[in-house]
Structure formats: C-alpha cells, structure tokens
SEVEX-701317 format. One record per atom (N, C-alpha, C): residue number from 0; residue in one letter; chain; atom name; x negated, y, z. Coordinates in steps of 0.05 Angstrom, whole numbers, plus 32768, in hexadecimal, padded with zeros to 4 digits. Layout:
<site k="NUM" r="a" c="A" a="CA" px="X" py="Y" pz="Z"/>
...
***
This chain:
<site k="0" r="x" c="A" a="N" px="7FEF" py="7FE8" pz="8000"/>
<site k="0" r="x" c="A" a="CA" px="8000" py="8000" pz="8000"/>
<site k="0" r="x" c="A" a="C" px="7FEE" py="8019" pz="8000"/>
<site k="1" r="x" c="A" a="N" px="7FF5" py="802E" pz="7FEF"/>
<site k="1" r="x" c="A" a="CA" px="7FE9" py="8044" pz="7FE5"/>
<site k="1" r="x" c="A" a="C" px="7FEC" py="805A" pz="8003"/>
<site k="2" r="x" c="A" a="N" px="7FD4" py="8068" pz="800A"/>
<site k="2" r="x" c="A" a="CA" px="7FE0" py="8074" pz="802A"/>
<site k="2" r="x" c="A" a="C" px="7FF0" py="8089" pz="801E"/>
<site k="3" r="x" c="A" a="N" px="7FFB" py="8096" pz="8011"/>
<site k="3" r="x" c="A" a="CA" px="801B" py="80AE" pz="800F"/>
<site k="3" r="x" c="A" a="C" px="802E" py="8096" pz="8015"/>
<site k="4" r="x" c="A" a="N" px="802B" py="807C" pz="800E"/>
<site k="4" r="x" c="A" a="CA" px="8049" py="8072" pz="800D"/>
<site k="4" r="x" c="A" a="C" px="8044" py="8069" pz="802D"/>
<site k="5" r="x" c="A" a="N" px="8032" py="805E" pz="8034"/>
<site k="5" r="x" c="A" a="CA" px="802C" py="805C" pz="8053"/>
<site k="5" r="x" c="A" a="C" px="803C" py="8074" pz="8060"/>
<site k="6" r="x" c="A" a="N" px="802E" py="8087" pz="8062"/>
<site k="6" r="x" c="A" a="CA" px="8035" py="809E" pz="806E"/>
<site k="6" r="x" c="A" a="C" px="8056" py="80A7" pz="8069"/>
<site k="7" r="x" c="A" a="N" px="805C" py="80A2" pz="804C"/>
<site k="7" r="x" c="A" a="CA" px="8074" py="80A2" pz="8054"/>
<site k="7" r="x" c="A" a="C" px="8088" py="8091" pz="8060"/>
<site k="8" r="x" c="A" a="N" px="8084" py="8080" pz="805B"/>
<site k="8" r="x" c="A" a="CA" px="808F" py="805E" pz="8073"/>
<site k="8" r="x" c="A" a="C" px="808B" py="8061" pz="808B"/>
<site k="9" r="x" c="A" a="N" px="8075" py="8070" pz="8098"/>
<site k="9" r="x" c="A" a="CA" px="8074" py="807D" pz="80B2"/>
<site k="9" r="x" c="A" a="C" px="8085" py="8091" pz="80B9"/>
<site k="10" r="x" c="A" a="N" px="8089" py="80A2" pz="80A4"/>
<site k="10" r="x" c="A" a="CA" px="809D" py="80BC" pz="80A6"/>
<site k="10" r="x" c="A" a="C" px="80B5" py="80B3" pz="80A9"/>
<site k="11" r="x" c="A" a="N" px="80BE" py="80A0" pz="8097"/>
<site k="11" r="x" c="A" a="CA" px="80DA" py="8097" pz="809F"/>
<site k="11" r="x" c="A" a="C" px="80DF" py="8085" pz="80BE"/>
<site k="12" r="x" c="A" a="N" px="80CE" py="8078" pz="80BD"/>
<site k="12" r="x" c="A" a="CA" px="80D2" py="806A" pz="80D7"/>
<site k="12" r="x" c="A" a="C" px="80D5" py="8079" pz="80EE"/>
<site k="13" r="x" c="A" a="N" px="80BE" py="808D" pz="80F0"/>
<site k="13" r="x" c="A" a="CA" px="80BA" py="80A1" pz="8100"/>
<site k="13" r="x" c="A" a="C" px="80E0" py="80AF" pz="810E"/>
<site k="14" r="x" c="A" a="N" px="80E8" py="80BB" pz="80EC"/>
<site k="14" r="x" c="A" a="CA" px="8102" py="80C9" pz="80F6"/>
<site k="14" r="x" c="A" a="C" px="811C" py="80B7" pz="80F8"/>
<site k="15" r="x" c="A" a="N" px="8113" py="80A5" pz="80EF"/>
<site k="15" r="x" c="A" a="CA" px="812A" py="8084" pz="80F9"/>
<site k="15" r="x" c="A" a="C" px="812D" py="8081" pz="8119"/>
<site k="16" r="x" c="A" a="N" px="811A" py="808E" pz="812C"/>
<site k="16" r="x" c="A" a="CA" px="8119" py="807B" pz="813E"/>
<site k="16" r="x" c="A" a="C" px="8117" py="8086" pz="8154"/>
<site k="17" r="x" c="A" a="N" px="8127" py="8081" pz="8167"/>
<site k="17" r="x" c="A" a="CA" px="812F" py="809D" pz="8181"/>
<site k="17" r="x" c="A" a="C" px="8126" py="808E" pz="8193"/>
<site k="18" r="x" c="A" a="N" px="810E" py="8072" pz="8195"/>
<site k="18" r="x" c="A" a="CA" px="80FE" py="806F" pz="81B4"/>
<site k="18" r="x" c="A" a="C" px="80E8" py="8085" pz="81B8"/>
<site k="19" r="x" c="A" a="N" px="80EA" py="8098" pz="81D3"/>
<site k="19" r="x" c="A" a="CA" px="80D4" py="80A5" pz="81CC"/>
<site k="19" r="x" c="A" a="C" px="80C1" py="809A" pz="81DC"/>
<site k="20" r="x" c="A" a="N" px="80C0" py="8081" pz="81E9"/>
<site k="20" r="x" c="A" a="CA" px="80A5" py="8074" pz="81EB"/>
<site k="20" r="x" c="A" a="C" px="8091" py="8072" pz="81D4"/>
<site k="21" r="x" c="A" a="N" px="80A2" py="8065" pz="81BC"/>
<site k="21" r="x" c="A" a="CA" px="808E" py="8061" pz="81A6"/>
<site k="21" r="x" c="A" a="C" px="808D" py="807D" pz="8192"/>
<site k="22" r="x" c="A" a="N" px="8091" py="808C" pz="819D"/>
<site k="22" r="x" c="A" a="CA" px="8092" py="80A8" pz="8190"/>
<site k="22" r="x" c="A" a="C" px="8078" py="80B0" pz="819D"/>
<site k="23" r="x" c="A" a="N" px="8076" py="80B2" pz="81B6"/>
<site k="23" r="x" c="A" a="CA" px="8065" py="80BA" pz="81C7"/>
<site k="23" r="x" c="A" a="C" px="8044" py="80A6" pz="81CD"/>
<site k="24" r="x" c="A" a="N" px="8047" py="808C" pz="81BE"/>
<site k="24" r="x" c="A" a="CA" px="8034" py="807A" pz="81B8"/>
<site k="24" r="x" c="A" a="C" px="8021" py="8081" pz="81A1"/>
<site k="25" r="x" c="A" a="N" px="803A" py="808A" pz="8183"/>
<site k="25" r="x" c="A" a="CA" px="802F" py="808E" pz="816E"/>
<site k="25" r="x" c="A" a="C" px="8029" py="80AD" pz="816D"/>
<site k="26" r="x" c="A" a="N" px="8039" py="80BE" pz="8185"/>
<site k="26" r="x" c="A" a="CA" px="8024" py="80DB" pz="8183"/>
<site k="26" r="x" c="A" a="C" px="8000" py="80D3" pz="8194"/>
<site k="27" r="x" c="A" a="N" px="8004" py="80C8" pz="81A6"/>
<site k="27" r="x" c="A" a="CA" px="7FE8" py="80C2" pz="81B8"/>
<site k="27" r="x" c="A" a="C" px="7FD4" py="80B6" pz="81A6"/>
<site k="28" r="x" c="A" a="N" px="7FDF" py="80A3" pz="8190"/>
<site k="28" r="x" c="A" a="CA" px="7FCC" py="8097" pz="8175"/>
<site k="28" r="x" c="A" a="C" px="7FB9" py="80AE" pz="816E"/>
<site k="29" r="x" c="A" a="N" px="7FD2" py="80BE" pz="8160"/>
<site k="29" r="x" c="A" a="CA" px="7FD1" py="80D5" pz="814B"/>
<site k="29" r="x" c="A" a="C" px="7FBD" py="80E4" pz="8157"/>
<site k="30" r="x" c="A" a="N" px="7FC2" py="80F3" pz="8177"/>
<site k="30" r="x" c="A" a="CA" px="7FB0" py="8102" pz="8175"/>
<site k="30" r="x" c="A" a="C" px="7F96" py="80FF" pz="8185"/>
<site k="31" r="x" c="A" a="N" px="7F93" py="80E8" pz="8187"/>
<site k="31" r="x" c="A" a="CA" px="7F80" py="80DD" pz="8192"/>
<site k="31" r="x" c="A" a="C" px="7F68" py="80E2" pz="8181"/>
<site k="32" r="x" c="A" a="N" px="7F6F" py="80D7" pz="8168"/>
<site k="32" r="x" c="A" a="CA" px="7F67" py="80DA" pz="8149"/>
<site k="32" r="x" c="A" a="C" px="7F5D" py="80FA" pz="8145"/>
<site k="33" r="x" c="A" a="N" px="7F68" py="8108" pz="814E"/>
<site k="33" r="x" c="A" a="CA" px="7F6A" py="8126" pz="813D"/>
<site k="33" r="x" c="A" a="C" px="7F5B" py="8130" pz="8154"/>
<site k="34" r="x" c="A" a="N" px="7F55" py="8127" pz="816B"/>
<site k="34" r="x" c="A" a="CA" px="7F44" py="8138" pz="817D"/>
<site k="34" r="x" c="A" a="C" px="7F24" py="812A" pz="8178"/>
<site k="35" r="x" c="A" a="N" px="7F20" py="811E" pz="8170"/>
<site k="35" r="x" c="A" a="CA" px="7F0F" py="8112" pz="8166"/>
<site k="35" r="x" c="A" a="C" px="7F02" py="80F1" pz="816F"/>
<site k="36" r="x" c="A" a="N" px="7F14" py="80EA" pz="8178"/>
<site k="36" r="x" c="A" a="CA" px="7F0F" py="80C4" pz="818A"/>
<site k="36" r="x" c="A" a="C" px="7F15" py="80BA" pz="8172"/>
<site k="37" r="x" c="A" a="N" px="7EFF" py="80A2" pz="8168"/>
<site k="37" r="x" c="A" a="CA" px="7F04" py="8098" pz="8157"/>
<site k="37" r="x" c="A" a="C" px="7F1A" py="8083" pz="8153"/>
<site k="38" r="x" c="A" a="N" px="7F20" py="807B" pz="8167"/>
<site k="38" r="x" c="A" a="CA" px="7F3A" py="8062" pz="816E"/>
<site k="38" r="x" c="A" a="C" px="7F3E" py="8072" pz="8190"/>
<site k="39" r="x" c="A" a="N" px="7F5A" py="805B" pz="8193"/>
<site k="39" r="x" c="A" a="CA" px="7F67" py="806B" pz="81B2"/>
<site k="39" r="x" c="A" a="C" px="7F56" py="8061" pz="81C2"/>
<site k="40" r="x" c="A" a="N" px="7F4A" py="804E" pz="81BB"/>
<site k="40" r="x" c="A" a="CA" px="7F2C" py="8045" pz="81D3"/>
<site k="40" r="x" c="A" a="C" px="7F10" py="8056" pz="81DF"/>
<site k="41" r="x" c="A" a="N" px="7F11" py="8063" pz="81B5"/>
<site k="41" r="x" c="A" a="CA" px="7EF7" py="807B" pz="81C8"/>
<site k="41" r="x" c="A" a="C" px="7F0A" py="808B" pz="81DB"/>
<site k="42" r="x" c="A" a="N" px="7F24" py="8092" pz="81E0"/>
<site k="42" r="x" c="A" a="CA" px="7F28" py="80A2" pz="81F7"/>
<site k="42" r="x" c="A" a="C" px="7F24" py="809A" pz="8217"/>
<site k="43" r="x" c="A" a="N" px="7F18" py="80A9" pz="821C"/>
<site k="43" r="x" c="A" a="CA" px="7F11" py="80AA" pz="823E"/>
<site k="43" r="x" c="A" a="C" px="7F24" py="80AD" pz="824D"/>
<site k="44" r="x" c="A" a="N" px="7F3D" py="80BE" pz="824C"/>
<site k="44" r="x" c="A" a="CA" px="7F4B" py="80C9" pz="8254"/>
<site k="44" r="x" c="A" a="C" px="7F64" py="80D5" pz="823C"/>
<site k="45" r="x" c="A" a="N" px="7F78" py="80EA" pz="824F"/>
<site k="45" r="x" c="A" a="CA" px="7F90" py="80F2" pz="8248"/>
<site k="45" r="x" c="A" a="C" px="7F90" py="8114" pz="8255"/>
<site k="46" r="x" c="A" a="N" px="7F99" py="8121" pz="8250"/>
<site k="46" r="x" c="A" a="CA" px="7F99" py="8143" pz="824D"/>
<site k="46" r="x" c="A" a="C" px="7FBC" py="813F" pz="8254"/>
<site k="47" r="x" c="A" a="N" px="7FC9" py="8149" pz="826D"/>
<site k="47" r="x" c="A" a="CA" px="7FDC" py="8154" pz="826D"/>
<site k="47" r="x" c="A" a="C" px="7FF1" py="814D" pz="824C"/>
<site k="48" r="x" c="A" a="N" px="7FEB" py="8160" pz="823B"/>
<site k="48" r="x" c="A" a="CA" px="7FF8" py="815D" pz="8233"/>
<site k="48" r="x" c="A" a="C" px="7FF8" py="8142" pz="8214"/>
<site k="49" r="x" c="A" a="N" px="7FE9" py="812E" pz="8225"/>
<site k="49" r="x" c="A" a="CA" px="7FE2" py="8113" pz="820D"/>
<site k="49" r="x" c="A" a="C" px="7FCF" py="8116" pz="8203"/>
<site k="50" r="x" c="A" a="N" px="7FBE" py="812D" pz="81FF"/>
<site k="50" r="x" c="A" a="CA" px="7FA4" py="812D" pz="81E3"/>
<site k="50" r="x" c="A" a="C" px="7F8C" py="8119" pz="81F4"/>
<site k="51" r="x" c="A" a="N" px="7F89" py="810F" pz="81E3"/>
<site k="51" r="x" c="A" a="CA" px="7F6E" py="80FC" pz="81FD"/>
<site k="51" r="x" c="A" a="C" px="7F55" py="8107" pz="81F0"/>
<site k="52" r="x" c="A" a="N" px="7F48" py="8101" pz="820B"/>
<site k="52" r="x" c="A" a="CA" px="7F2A" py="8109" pz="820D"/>
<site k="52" r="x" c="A" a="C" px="7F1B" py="80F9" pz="820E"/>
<site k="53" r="x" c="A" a="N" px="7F06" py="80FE" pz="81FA"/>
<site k="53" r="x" c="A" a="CA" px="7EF1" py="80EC" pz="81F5"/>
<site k="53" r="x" c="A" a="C" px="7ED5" py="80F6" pz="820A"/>
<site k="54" r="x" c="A" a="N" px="7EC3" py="80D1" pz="8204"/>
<site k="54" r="x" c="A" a="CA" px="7EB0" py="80DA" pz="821A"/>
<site k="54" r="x" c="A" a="C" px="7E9C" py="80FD" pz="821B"/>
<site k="55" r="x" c="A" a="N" px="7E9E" py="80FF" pz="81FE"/>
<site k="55" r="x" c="A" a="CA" px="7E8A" py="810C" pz="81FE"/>
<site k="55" r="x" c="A" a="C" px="7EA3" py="812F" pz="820F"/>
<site k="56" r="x" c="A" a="N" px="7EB2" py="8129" pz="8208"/>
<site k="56" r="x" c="A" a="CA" px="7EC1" py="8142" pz="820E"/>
<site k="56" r="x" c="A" a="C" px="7EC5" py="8147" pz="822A"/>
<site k="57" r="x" c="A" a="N" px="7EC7" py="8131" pz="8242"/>
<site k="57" r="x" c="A" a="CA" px="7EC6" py="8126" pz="8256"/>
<site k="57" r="x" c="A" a="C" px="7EB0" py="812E" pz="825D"/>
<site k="58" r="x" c="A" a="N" px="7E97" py="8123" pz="825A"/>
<site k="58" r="x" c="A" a="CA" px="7E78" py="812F" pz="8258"/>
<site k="58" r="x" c="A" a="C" px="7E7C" py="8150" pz="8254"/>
<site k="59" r="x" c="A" a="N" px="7E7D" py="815F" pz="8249"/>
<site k="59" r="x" c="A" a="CA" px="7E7B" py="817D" pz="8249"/>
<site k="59" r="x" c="A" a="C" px="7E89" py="8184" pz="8265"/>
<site k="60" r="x" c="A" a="N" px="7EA6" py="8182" pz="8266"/>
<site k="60" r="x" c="A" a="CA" px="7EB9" py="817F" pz="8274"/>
<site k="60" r="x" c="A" a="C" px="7EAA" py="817E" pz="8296"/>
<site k="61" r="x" c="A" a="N" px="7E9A" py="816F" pz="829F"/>
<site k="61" r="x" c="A" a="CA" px="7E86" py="8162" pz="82AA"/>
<site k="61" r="x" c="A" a="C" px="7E72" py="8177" pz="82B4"/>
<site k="62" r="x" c="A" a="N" px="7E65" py="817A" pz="82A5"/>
<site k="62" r="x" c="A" a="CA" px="7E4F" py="8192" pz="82A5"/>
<site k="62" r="x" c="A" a="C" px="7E57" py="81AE" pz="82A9"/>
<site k="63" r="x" c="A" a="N" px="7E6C" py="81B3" pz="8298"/>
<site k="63" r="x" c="A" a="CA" px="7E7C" py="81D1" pz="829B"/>
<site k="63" r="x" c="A" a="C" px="7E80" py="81D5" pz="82B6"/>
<site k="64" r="x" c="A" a="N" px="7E88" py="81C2" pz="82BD"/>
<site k="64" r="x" c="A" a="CA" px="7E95" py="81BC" pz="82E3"/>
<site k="64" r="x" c="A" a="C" px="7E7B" py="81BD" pz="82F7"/>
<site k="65" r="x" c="A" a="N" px="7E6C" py="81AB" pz="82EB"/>
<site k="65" r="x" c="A" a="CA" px="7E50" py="81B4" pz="82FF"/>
<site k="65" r="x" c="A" a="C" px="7E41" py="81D0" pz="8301"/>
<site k="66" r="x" c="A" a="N" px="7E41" py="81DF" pz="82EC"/>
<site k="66" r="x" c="A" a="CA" px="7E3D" py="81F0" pz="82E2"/>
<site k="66" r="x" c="A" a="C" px="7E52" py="820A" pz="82F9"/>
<site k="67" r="x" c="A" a="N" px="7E65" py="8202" pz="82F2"/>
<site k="67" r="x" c="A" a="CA" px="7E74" py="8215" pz="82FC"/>
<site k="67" r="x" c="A" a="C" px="7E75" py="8214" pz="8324"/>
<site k="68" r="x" c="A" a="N" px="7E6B" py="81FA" pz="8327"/>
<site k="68" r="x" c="A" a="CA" px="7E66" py="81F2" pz="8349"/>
<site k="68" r="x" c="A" a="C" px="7E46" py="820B" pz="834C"/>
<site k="69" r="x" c="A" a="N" px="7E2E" py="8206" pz="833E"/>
<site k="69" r="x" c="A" a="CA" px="7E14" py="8209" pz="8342"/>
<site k="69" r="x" c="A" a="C" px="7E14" py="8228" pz="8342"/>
<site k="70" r="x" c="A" a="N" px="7E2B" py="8234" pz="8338"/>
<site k="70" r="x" c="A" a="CA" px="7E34" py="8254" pz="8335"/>
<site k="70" r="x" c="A" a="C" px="7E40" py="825E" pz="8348"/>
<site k="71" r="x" c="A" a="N" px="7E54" py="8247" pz="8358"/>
<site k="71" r="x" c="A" a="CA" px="7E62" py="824D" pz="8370"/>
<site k="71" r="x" c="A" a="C" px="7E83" py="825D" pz="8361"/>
<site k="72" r="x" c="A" a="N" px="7E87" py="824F" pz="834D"/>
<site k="72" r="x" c="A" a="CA" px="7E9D" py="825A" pz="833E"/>
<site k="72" r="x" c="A" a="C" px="7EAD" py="8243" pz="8348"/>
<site k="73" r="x" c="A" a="N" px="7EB6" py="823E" pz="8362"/>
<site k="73" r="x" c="A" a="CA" px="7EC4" py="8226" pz="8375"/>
<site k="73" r="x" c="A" a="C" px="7ED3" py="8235" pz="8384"/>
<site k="74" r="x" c="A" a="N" px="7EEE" py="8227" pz="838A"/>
<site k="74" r="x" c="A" a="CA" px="7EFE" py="822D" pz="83A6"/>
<site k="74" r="x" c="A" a="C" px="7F00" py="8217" pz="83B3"/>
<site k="75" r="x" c="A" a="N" px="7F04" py="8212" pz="83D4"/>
<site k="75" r="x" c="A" a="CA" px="7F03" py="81FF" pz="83E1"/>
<site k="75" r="x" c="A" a="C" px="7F21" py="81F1" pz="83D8"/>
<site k="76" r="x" c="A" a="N" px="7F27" py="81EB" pz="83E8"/>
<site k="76" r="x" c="A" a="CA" px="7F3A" py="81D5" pz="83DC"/>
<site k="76" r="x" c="A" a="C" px="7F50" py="81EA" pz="83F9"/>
<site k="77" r="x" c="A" a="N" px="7F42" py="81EA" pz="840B"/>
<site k="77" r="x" c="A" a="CA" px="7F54" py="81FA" pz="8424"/>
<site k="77" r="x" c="A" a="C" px="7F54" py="8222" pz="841F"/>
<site k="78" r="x" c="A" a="N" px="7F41" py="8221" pz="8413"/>
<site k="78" r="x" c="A" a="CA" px="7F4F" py="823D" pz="83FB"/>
<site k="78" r="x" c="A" a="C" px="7F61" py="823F" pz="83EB"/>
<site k="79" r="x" c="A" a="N" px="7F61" py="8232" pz="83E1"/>
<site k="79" r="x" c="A" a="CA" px="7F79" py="8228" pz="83CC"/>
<site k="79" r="x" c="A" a="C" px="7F8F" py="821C" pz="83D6"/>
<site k="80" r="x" c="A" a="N" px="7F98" py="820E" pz="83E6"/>
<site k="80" r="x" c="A" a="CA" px="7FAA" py="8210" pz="83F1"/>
<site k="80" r="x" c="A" a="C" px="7FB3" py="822F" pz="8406"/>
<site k="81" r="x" c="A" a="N" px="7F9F" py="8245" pz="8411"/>
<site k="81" r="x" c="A" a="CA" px="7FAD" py="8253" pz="841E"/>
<site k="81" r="x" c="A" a="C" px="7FBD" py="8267" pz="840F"/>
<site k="82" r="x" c="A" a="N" px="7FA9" py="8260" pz="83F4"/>
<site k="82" r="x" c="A" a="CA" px="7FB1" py="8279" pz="83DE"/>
<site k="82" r="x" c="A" a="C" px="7FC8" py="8271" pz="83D4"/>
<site k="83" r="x" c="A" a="N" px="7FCD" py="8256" pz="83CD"/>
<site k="83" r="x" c="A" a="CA" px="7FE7" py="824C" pz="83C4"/>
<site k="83" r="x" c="A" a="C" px="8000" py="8253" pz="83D3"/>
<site k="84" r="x" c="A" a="N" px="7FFF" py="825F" pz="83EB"/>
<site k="84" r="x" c="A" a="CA" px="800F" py="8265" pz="83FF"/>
<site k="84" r="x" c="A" a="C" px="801C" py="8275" pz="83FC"/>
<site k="85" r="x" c="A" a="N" px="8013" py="8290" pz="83EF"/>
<site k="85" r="x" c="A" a="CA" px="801A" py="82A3" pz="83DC"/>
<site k="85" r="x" c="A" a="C" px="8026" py="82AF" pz="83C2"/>
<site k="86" r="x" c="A" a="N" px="8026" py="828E" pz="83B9"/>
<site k="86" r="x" c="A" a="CA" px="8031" py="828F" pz="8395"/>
<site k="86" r="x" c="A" a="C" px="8049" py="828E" pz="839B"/>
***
C-alpha cells in the first residue's frame, strides 16, 4: 500500500471512531515521532500534556536544573508552600 492511501485509511478510521483511549494512544505515537524519539521506546518520559521526552531532552532538562541549584535560583519546598498561602 502506497503511504497517501495509508494515511488516508488512517484518516478515515481516525474520524470513524469515538474511543478516546485509542485516539489518545495514536496521538502519543504521533508525537512522540514529531518531538524527535525515534519509536515510543526512545521516550523517557511524558510532558503533562503527552509530548514525550527523550533521553537526550531529559539530559538538558537535568543540567538546566543543576545549573539553576549552583546559582541558588531555588525555593525551599517550606517557601513555597508559605507563598502558596497567598495565591
């Protein structure tokens, strides 16, 4: 099968079909793909809103954070809660 007719056999199935489990399986494929994991396996992880994160992105992710500790760009955890007291 030629991939336009793929893709469109996907398209139809796609708007055929009101589980949004498998709606929400075949978006986590998709953009697993488009964030740059080569399969759903290179993902490390999941982002709030489904995009998964790969190791290397995890890795930055990682360092940014240590980075931001060694600067003292931190709140305690009992700061943050007094401040939350307030919102």
């Amino acid at each position: 099968m030629e991939l336009q007719a793929i893709k469109l056999e996907l398209i139809k199935l796609l708007l055929e079909t009101d589980e949004k489990s498998i709606l929400e399986k075949v978006r986590k494929l998709l953009s697993t793909q488009k964030n740059g994991a080569k399969s759903v396996e290179d993902a490390v992880g999941y982002q709030p809103d489904g995009s998964p994160i790969t190791k290397e992105q995890l890795l930055k992710r990682i360092e940014e954070s240590e980075e931001a500790i060694r600067k003292g760009e931190v709140i305690s955890m009992e700061d943050l809660m007094k401040e939350s007291e307030n919102w």
